[in-house]
C-alpha positions as CSV (number, residue, x, y, z in Angstrom):
1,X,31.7,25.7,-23.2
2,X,32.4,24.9,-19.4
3,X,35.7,24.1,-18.4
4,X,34.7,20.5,-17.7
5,X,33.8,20.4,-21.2
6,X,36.2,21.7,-22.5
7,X,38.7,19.3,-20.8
8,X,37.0,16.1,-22.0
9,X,36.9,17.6,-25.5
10,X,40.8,18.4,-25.4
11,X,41.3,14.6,-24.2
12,X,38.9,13.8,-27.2
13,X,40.9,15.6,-29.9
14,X,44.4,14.3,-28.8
15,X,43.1,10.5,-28.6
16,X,41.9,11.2,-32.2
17,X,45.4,12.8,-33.2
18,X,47.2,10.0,-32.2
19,X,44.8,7.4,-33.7
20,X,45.4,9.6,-36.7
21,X,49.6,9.5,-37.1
22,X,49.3,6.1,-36.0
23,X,47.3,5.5,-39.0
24,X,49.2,7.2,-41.5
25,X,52.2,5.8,-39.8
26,X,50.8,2.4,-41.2
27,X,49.5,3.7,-44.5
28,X,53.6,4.4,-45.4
29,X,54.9,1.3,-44.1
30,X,52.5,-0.5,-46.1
31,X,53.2,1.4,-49.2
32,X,56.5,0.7,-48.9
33,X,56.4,-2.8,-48.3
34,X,53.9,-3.4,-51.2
35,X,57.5,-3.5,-53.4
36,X,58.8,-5.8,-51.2
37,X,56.9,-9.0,-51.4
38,X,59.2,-11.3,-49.5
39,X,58.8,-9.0,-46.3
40,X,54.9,-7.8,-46.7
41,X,54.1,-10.9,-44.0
42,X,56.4,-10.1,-41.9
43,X,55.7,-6.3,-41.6
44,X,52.0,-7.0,-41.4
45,X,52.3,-9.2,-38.7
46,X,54.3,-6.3,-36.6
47,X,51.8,-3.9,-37.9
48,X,49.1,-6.4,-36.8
49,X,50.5,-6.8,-32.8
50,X,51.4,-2.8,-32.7
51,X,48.1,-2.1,-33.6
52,X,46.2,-5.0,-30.8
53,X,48.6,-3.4,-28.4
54,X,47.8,0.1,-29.1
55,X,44.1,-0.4,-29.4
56,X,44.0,-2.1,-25.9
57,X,46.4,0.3,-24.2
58,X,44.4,3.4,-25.5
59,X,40.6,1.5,-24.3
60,X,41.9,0.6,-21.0
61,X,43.7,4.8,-20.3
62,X,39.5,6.0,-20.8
63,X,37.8,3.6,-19.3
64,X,36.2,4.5,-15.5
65,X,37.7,3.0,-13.1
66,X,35.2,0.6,-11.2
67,X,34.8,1.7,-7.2
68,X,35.6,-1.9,-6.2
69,X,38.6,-2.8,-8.3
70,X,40.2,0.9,-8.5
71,X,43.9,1.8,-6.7
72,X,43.5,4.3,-4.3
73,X,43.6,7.5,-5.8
74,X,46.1,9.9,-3.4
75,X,49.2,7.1,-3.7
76,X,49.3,7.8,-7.4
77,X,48.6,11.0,-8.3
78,X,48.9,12.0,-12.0
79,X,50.8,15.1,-13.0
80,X,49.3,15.6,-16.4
81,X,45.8,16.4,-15.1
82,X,44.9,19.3,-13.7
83,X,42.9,20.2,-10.5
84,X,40.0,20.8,-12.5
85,X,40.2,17.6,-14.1
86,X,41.1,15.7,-10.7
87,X,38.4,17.5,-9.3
88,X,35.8,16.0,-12.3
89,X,37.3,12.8,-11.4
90,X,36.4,12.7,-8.1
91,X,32.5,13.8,-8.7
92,X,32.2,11.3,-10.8
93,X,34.1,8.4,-9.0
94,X,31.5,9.6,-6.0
95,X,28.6,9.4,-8.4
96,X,28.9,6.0,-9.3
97,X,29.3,4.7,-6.3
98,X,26.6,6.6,-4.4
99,X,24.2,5.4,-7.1
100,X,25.1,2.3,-7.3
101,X,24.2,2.2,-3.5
102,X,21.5,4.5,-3.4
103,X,17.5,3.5,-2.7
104,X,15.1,4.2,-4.7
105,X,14.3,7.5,-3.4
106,X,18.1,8.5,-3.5
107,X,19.0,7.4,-0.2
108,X,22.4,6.2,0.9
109,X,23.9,4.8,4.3
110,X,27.0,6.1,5.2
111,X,30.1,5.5,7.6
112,X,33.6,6.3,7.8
113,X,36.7,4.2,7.9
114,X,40.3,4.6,8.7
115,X,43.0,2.1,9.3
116,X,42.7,1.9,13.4
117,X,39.3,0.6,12.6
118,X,39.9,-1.4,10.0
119,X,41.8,-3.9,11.4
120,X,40.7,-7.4,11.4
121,X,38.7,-8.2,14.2
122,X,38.3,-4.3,14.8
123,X,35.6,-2.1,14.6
124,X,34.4,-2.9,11.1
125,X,34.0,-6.3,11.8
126,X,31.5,-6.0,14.7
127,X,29.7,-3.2,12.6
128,X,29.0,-5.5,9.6
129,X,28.1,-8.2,11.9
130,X,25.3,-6.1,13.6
131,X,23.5,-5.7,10.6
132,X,23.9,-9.5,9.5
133,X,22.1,-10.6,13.1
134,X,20.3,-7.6,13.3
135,X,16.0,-7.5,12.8
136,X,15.9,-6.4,9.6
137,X,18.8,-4.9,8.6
138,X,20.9,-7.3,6.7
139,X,19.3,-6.0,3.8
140,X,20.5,-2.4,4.0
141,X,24.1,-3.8,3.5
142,X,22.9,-3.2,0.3
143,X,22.8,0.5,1.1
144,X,25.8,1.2,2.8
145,X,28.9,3.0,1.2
146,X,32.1,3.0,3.6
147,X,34.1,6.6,3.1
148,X,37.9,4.7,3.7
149,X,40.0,7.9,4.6
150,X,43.3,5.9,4.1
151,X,44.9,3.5,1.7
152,X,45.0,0.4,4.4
153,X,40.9,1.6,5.2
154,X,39.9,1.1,1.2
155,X,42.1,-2.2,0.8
156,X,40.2,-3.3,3.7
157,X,36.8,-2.5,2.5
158,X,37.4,-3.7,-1.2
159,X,37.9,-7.3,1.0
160,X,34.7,-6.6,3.1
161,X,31.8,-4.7,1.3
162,X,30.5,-4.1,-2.1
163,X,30.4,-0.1,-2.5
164,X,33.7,1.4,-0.7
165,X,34.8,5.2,-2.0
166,X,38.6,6.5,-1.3
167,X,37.9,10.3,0.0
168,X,41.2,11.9,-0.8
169,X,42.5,14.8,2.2
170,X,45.6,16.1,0.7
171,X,48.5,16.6,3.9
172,X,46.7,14.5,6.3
173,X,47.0,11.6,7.8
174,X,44.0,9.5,9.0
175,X,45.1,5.8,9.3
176,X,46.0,5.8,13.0
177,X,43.3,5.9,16.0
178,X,42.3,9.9,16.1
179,X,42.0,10.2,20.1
180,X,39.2,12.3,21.2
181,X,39.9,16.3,20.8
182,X,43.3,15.4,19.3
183,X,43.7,18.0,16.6
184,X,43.6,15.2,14.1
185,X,40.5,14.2,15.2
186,X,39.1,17.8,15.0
187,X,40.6,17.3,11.6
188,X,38.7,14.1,10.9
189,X,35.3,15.6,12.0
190,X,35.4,18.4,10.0
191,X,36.3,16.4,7.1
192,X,33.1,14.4,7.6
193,X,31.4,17.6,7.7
194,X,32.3,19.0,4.3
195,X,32.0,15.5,2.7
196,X,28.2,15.0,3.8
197,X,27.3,18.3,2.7
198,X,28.9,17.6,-1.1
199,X,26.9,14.6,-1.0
200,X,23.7,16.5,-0.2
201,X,24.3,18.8,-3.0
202,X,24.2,16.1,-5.2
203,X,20.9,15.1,-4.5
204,X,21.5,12.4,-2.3
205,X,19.8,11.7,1.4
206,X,21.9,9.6,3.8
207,X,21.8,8.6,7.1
208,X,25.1,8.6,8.4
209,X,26.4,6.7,11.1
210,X,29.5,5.9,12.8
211,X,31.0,2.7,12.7
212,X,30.9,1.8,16.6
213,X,27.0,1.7,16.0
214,X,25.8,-1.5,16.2
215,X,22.8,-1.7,13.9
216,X,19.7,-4.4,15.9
217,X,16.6,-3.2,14.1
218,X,15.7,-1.1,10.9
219,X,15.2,2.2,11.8
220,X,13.3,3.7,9.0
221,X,9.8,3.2,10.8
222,X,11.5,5.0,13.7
223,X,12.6,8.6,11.8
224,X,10.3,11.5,11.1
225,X,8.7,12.4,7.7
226,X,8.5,15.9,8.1
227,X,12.2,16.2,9.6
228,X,14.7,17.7,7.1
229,X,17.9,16.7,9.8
230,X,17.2,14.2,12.8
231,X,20.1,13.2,15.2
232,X,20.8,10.8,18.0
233,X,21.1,12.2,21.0
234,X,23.7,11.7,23.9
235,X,20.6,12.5,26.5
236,X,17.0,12.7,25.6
237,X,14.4,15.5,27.8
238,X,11.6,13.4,26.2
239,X,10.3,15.4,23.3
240,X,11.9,15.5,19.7
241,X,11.6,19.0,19.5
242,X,13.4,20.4,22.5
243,X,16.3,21.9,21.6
244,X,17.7,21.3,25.0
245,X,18.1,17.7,23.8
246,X,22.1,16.6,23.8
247,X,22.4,15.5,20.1
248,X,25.1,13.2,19.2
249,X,26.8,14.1,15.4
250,X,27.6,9.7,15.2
251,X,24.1,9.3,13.8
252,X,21.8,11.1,11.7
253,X,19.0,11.4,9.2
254,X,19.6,13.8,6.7
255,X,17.0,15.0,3.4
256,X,18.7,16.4,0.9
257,X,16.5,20.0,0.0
258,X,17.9,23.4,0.1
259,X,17.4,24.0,4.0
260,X,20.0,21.3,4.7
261,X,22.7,21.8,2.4
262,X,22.7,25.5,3.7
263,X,22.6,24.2,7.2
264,X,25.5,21.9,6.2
265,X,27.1,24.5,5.0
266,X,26.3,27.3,7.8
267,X,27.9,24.4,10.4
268,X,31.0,23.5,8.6
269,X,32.0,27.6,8.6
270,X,31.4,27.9,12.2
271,X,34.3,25.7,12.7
272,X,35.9,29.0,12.4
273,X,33.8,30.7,14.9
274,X,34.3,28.3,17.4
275,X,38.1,26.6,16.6
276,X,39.1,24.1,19.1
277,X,35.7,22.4,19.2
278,X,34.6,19.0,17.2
279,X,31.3,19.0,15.2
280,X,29.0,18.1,17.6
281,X,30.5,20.7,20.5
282,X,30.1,23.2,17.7
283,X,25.9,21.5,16.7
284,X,25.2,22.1,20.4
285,X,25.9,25.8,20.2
286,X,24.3,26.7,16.5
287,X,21.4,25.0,17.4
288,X,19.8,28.3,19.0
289,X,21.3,29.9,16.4
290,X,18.9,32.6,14.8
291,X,20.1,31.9,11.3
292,X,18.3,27.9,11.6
293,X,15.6,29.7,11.8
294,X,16.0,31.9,9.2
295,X,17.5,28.8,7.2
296,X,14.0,27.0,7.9
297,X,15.5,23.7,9.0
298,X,13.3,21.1,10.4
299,X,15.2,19.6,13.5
300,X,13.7,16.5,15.1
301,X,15.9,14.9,18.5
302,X,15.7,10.7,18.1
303,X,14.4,9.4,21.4
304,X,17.1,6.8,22.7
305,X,14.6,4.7,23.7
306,X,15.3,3.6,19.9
307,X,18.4,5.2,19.0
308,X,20.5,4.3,22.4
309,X,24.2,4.3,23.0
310,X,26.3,4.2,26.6
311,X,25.8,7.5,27.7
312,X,21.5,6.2,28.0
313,X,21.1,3.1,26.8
314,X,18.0,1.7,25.2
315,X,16.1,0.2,27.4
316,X,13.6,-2.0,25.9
317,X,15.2,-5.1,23.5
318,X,12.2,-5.3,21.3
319,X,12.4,-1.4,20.2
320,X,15.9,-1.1,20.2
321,X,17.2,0.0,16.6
322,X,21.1,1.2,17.2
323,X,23.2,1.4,19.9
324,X,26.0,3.9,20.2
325,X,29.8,2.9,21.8
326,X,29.4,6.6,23.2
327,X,31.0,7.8,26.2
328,X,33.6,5.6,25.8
329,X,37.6,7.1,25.7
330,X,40.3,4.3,23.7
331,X,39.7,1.8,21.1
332,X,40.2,-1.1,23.4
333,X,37.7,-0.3,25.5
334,X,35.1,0.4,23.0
335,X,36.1,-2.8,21.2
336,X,35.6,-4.7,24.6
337,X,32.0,-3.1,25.0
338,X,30.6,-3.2,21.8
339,X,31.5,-7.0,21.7
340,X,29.7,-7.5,24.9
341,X,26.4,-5.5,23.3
342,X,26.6,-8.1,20.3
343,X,26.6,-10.5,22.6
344,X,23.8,-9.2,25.0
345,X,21.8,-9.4,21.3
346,X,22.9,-13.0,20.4
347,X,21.6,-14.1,23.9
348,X,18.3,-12.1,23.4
349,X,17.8,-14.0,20.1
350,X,18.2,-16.9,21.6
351,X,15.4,-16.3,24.1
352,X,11.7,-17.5,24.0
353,X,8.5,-15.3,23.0
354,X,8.1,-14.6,26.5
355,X,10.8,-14.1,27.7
356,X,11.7,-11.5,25.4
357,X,8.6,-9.5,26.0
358,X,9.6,-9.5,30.1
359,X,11.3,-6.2,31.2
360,X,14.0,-8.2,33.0
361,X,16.4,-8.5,30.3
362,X,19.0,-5.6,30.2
363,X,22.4,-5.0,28.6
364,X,25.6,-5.7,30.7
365,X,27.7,-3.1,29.4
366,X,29.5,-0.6,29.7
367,X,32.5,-2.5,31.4
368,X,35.3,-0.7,30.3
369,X,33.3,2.3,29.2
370,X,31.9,5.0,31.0
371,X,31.8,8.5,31.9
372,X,34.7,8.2,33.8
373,X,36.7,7.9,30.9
374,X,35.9,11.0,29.2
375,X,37.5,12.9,32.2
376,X,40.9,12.9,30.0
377,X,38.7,14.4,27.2
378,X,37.6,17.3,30.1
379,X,40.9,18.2,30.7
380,X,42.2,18.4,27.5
381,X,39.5,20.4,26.5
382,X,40.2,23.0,29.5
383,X,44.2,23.6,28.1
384,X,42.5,24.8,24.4
């Protein structure tokens, strides 16, 4: 018997030893009162309540908690249950919600969440809104799971969105805004790491993207079929399959088979190799890796003619499927640009036939993005 087993068995046996003194507790006072006439009613009536309050208090301690309606896990943690046991819980928690998002072919949409984001009129806001107005996409809300890394991110989503999950990170803090190569936001990065490769090892395909992608078209006629990992790309060379291509870890297409959960798994160690770098720093060195080759992983580059963000926008409204709040240093200014893109879309909605196929029309951001603001990311990354 495996250890899961043989913890739900042991929580088995000890609901059914309980149920059993209780019942023999009641078989006595019964008895007893049977020579007592004048306080039979009385008792029974007791006995009656105890037993309604018993039976409801014992349902309600093994029923699963539901992913919309459940506390957040970390705030309270229970010290009868073992690591083993939380651990169970967790998988299964994840399991439910992932399938109750999932497509039929076991694919899920993925983003994460922490409280800097989740303010109102934040970054989640504007992210939901592009697939409402989006072409398209307003039906693969249905799809999407937020990952809330704090308690103030699930609360949020539980008032937002339908399928939210709580990812527990014991001794770390994610609420507040992670600034770029902060060791918190390394932190943050790799934690997205190990979490998409557990969800790949349960069976699931996602695409994951981050939440300061604003989501204009489907773009499921856009991705490869024969492309086990496909990512976004900071700067496109023009073909998919040049590994010189500058891929960008906020967006990507993921099939869950063998050659990517070892991939997954060959990427999150090299955090070890190469400490001091983020995910994507870390993507753009393993990628001429010999052992993705010996792996087998099919690697396809998205063109951001489709799959655009501020480092190279899109630049054709009618093909456009995502675009990317890249290149862009402090949540103010990327709140101030990606509002600008929505509206940039609203306005191209708005437009006539023709004038929507004319080449004229172009975005009008960044403003308060650009490269220039990554210059503080250069020189931290010069004192590692």
């Amino acid at each position: 018997m495996s250890r899961r087993q043989r913890a739900v068995t042991a929580a088995a046996a000890g609901r059914g030893r309980d149920s059993f003194g209780f019942a023999n507790m009641m078989h006595q006072v019964l008895t007893e009162s049977a020579a007592r006439p004048r306080a039979l009613f009385s008792v029974a009536s007791i006995l009656l309540t105890c037993i309604l309050v018993y039976g409801v208090a014992d349902t309600l301690r093994f029923l699963p908690l539901s992913n919309s309606f459940s506390s957040f896990p970390s705030i309270f943690p229970s010290s009868a249950l073992d690591n083993d046991s939380l651990q169970v819980s967790e998988e299964n928690r994840l399991e439910t919600v992932l399938n109750n998002a999932a497509m039929q072919d076991r694919t899920v949409i993925l983003t994460t969440l922490n409280e800097a984001w989740a303010a109102p009129d934040s970054v989640i806001d504007l992210f939901l809104e592009s697939f409402r107005i989006g072409d398209g996409t307003r039906k693969l809300l249905n799809h999407l799971v937020i990952i809330a890394l704090d308690q103030k991110a699930f609360e949020r989503c539980l008032t937002l969105h339908r399928h939210c999950f709580a990812l527990i990170t014991d001794g770390v803090d994610f609420h507040q805004e992670a600034y770029f190569m902060t060791p918190q936001y390394l932190k943050m990065m790799w934690k997205r790491i190990d979490f998409l490769c557990t969800v790949l090892e349960m069976g699931y395909n996602f695409i994951f993207t981050d939440a300061d992608i604003m989501w204009f078209r489907d773009p499921f006629p856009r991705f490869y079929q024969d492309a086990d990992f496909q990512v976004a790309c900071d700067h496109f060379l023009g073909s998919p399959d040049d590994v010189q291509n500058r891929p960008n870890g906020g967006f990507n297409h993921v099939k869950s088979n063998n050659r990517s959960i070892e991939f997954y798994r060959f990427w999150y160690a090299s955090r070890e190799t190469y400490p001091g770098y983020h995910d994507q720093d870390v993507l753009n060195i393993i990628k001429f890796d010999p052992s993705i080759m010996d792996i087998g992983l099919k690697i396809k580059f998205l063109d951001t003619a489709y799959f655009g963000g501020l480092c190279e926008p899109s630049e054709d409204f009618n093909v456009v499927c995502t675009m990317h709040a890249n290149c862009c240093y402090g949540l103010n200014s990327k709140l101030n640009d990606l509002r600008i893109m929505l509206q940039d879309w609203k306005y191209f909605l708005s437009l006539p036939l023709t004038l929507k196929k004319s080449a004229i029309f172009s975005w009008t951001v960044p403003e308060n993005c650009s490269l220039d603001s990554l210059h503080h990311y250069d020189s931290t990354r010069m004192s590692l």
